[in-house]
KEKE-3310 file (N, C-alpha, C; in steps of 0.2 Angstrom, whole numbers, plus 5000, padded with zeros to 4 digits):
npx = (5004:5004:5009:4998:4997:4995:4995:4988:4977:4971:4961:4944:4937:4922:4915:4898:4888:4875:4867:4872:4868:4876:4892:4908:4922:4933:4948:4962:4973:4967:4965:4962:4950:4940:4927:4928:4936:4943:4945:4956:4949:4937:4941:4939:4942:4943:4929:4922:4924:4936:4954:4967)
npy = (4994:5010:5027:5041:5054:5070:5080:5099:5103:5114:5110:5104:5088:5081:5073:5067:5067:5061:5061:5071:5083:5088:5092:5083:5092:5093:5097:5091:5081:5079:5071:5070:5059:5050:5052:5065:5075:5070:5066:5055:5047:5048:5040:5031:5019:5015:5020:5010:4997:4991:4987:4996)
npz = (5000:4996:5002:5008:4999:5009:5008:5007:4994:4986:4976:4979:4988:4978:4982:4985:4999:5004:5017:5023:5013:5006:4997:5001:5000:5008:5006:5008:5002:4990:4972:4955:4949:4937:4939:4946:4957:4971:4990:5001:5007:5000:4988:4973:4972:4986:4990:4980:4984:4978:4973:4979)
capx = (5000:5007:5010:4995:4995:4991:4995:4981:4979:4968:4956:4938:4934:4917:4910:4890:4886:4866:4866:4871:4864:4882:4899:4913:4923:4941:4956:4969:4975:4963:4966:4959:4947:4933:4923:4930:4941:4941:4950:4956:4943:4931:4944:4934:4945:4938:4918:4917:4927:4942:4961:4972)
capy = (5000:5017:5032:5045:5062:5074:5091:5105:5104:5118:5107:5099:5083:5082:5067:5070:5065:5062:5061:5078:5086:5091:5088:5083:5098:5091:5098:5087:5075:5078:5068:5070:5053:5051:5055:5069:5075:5066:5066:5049:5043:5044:5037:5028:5011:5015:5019:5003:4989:4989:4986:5002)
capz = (5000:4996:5008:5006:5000:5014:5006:5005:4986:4981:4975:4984:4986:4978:4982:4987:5005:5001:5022:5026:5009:5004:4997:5005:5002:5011:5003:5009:4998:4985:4969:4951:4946:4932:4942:4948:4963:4978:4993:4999:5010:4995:4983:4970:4974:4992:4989:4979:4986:4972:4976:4979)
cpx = (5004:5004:5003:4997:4994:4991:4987:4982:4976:4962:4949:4937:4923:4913:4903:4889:4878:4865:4865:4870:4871:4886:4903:4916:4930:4945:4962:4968:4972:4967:4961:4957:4942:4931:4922:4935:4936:4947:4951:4952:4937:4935:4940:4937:4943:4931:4917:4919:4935:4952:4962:4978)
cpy = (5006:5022:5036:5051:5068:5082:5093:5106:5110:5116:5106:5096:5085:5077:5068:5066:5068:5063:5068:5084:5091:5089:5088:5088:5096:5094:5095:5080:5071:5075:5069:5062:5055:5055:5061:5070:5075:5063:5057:5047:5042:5044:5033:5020:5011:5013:5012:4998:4988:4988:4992:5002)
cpz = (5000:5000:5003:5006:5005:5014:5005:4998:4981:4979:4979:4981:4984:4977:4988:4994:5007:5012:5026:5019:5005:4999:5001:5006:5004:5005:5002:5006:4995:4977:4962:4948:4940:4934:4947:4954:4968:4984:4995:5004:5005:4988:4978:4970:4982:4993:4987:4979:4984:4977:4973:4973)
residu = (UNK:UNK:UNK:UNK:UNK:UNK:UNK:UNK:UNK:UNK:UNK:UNK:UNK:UNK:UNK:UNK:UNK:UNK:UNK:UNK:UNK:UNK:UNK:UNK:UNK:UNK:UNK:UNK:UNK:UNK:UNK:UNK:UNK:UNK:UNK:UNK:UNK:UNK:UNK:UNK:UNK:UNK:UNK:UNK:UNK:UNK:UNK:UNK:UNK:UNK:UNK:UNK)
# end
């Protein structure tokens, strides 16, 4: 497993948290995917199961 990221990237995570009516929004060691930027707790190999 490799080391994470934990810089402040300028970016937001914008993975939709339907619970509290938002985005995520985190900055830290925000990453550009398809699906757009996402910090690493909503990494899209995270959200759906997948190997890092």
């Amino acid at each position: 497993m490799s080391a994470v990221d934990l810089r402040v990237t300028g970016k937001r995570c914008t993975y939709w948290l339907a619970a509290e009516g938002r985005h995520c929004g985190s900055q830290v060691g925000v990453r550009a995917f398809i699906q757009g930027p996402r910090c690493p707790l909503h990494d899209p190999n995270v959200t759906t199961g997948g190997q890092p």
